[in-house]
C-alpha positions as a Markdown table, in Angstrom:
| # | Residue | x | y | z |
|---|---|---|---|---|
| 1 | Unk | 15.3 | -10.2 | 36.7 |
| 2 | Unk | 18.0 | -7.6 | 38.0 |
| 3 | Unk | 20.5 | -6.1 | 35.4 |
| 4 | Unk | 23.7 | -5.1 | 37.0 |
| 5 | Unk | 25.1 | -2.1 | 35.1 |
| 6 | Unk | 28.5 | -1.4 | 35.7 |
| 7 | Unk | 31.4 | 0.6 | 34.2 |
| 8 | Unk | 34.1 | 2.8 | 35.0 |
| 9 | Unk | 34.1 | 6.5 | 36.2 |
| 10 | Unk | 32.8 | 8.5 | 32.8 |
| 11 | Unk | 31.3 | 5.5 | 30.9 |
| 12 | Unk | 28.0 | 7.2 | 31.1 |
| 13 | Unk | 26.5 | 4.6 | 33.4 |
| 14 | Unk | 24.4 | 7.9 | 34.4 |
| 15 | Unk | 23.0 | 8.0 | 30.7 |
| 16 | Unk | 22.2 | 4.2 | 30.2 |
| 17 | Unk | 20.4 | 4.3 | 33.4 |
| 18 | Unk | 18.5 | 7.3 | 32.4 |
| 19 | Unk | 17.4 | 6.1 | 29.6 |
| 20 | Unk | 16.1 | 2.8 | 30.8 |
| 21 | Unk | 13.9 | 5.0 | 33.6 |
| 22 | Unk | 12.3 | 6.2 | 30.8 |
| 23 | Unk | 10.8 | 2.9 | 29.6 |
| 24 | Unk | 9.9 | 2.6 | 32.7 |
| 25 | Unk | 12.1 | 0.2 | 34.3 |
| 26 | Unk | 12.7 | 0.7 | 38.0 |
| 27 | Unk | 16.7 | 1.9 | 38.4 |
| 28 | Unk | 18.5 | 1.7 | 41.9 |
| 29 | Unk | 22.0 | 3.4 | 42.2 |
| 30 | Unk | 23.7 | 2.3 | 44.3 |
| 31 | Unk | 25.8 | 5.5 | 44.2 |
| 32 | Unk | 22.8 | 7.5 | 45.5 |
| 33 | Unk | 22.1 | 4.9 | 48.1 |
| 34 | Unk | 25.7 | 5.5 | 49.2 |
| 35 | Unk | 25.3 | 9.2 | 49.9 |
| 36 | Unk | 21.9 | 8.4 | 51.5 |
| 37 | Unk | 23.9 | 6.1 | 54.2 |
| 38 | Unk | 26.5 | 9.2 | 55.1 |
| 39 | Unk | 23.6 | 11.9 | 55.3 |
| 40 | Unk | 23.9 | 14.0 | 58.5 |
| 41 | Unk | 22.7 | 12.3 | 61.9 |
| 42 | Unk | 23.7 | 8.9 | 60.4 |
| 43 | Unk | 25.8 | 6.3 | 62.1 |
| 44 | Unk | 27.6 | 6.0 | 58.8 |
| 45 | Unk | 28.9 | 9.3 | 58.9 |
| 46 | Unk | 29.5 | 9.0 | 62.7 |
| 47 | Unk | 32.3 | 6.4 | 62.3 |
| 48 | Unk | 33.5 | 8.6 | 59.1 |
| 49 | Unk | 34.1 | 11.9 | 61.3 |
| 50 | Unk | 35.5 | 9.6 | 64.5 |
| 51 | Unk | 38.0 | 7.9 | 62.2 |
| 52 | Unk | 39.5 | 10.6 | 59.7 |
| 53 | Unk | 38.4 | 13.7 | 62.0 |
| 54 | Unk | 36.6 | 16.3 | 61.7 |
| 55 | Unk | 38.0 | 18.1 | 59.0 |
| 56 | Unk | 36.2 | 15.6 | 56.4 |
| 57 | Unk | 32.8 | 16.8 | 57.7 |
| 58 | Unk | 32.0 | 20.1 | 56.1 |
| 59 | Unk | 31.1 | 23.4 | 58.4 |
| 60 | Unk | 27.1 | 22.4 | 57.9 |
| 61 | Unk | 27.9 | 19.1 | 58.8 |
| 62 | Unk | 27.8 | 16.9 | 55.8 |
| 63 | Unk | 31.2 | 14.5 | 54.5 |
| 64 | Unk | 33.2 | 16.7 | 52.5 |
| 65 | Unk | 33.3 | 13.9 | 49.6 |
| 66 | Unk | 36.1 | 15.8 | 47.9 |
| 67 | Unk | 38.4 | 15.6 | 51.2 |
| 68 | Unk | 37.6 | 12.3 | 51.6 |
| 69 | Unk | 38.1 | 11.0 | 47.9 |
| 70 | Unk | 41.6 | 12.6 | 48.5 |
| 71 | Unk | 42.2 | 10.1 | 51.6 |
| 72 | Unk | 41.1 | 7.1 | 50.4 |
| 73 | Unk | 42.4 | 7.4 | 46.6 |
| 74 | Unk | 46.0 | 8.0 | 48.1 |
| 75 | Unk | 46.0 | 5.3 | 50.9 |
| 76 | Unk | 44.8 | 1.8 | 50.0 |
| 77 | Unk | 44.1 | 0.9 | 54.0 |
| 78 | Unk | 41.6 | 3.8 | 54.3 |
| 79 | Unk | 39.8 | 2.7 | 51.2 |
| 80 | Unk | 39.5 | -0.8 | 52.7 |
| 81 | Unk | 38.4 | 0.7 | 56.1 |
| 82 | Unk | 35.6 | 3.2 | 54.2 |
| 83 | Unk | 34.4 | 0.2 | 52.3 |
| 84 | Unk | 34.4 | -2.6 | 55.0 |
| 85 | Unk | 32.3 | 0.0 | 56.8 |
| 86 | Unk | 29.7 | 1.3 | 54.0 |
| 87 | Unk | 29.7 | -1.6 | 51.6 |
| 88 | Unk | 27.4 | -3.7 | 53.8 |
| 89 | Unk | 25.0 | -0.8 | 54.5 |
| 90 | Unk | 24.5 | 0.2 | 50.8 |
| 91 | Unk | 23.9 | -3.4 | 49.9 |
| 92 | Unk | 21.1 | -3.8 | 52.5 |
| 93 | Unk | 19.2 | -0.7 | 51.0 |
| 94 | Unk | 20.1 | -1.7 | 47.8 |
| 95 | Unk | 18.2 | -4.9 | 48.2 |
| 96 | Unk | 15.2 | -3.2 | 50.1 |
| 97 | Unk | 14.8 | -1.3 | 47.1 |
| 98 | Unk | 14.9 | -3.8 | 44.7 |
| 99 | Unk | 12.6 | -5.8 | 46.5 |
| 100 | Unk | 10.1 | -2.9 | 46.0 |
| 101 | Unk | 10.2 | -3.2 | 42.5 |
| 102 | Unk | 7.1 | -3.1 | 40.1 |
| 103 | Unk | 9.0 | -3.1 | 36.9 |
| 104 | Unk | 8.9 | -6.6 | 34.3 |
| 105 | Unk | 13.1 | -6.3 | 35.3 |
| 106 | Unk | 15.0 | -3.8 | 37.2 |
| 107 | Unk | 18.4 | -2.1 | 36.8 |
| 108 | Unk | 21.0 | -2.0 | 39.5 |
| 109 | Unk | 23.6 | 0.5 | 39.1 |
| 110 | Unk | 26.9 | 0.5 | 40.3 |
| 111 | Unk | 30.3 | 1.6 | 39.6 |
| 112 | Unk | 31.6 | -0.8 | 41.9 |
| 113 | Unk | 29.1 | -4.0 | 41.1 |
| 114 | Unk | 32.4 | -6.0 | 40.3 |
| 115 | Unk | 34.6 | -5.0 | 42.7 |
| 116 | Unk | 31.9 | -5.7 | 45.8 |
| 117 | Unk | 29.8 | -8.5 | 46.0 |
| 118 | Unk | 26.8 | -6.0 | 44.6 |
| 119 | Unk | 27.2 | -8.6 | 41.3 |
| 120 | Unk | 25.7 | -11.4 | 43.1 |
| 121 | Unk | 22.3 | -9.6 | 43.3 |
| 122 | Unk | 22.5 | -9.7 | 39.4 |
| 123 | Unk | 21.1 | -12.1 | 37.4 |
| 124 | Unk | 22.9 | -10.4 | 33.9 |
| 125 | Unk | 25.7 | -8.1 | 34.1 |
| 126 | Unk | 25.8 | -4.9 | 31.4 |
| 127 | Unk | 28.7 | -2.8 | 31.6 |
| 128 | Unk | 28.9 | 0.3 | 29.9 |
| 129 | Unk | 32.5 | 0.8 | 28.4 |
| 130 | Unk | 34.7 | 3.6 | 26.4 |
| 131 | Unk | 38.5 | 3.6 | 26.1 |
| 132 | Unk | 40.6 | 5.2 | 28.9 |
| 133 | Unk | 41.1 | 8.6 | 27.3 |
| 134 | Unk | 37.7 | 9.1 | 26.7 |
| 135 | Unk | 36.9 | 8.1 | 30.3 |
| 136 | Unk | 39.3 | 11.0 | 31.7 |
| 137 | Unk | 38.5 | 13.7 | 29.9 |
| 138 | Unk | 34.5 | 13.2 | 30.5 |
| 139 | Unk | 35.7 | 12.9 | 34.2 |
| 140 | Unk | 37.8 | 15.8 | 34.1 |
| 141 | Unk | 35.6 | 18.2 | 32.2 |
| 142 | Unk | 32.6 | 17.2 | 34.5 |
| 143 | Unk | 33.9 | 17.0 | 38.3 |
| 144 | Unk | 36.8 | 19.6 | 37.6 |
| 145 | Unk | 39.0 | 16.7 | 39.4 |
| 146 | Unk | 42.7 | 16.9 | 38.3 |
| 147 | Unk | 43.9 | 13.7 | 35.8 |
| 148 | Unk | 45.7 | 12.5 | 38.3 |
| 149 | Unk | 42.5 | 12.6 | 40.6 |
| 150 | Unk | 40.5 | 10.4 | 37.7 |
| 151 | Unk | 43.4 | 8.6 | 37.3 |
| 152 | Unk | 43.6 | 7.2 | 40.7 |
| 153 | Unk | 39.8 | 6.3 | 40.7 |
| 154 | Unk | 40.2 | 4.5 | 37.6 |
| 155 | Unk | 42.9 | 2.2 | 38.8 |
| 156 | Unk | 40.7 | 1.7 | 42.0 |
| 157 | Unk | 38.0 | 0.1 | 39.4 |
| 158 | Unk | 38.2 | -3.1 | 37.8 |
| 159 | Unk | 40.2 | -2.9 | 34.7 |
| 160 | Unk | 38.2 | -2.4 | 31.8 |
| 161 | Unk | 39.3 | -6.5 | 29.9 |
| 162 | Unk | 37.6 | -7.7 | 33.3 |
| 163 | Unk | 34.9 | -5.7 | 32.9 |
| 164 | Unk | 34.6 | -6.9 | 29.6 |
| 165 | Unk | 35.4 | -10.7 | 30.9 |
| 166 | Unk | 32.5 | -10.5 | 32.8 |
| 167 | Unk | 29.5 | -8.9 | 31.1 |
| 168 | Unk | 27.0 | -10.6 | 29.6 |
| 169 | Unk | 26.1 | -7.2 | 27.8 |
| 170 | Unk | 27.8 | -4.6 | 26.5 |
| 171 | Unk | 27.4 | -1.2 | 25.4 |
| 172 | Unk | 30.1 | 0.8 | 23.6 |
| 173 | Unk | 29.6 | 4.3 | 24.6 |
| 174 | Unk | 31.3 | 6.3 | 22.3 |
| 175 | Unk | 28.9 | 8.2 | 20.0 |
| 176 | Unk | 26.0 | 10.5 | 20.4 |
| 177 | Unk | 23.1 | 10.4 | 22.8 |
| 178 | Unk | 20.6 | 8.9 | 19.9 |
| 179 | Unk | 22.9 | 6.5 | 19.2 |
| 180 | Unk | 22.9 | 5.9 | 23.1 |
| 181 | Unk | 19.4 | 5.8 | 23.3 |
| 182 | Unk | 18.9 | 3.6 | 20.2 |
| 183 | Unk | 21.8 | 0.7 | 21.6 |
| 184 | Unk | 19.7 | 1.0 | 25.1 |
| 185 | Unk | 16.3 | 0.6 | 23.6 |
| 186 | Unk | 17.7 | -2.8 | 21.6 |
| 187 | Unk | 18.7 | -4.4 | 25.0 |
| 188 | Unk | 15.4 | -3.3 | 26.8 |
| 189 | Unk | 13.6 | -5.3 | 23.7 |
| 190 | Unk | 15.8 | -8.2 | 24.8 |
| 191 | Unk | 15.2 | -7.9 | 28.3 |
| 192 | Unk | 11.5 | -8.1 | 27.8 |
| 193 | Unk | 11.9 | -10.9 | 25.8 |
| 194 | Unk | 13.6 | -12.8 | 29.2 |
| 195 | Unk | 11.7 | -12.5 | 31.3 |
């Protein structure tokens, strides 16, 4: 059984999934599989540098995420292009890696699981929600991005009532980390119980 986890920039999707590795449940995010696919020397990052230039490559080489999250969060188009190029290369590792998986269920992780067609590698859908406010200033305090910054990226996400629409689980992150751990450790319970 695969668990998508979703929720929006500063839900603590990070947090959830952390807690789940520690009952041993295998976790793939897919965010770390999309820095994997842009690492230096790849083809990814090849097509990245011909089509914005160089200047989104940083002097050792490597994508400059911060220049390129200010491209694609002010210009629709280049978020399409970015996407049309990476999404299908994230979701082949993403399945590689869950195919490895030795865990009674695994999680896959993705702030984008709704938006791409990573959900239809899902069998359930947790999303990991907290009210807009909240969501900004974790963003802001964390990254040092500008509101406007976390702003844009949270208008690029799903709206929070489809989120909601579509989970079959839900945790409302808006206490401590105990109380975190405690809501996580109820689901894994569950989860057990499925499969």
């Amino acid at each position: 059984m695969i668990i998508g986890l979703t929720g929006g920039i500063g839900s603590g999707k990070s947090a959830v999934s952390d807690c789940f590795e520690k009952f041993g449940v295998t976790v793939v995010d897919a965010d770390i599989v999309a820095r994997e696919v842009v690492e230096p020397g790849t083809a990814a990052l090849r097509s990245i540098a011909e089509h914005f230039g160089d200047d989104i490559l940083t002097s050792q080489g490597a994508l400059d995420r911060a220049a390129l999250r200010t491209l694609i969060f002010s210009d629709e188009s280049q978020r399409k292009w970015l996407e049309a190029l990476l999404h299908p290369l994230i979701r082949n590792e993403i399945t590689q890696q869950l195919s490895q998986s030795s865990s009674p269920y695994s999680i896959l992780s993705s702030p984008l699981l709704l938006e791409t067609d990573q959900a239809s590698l899902a069998d359930r859908i947790l999303v990991v929600d907290v009210p807009v406010e909240l969501q900004i200033e974790r963003t802001v305090q964390r990254d040092s991005n500008s509101i406007d910054q976390v702003k844009a990226i949270i208008n690029a996400q799903s709206s929070r009532e489809l989120k909601q629409q579509k989970a079959d689980d839900i945790i409302l992150n808006i206490g401590t980390i105990e109380e975190l751990e405690k809501d996580v450790s109820a689901l894994h319970r569950r989860y057990l119980q499925m499969v």
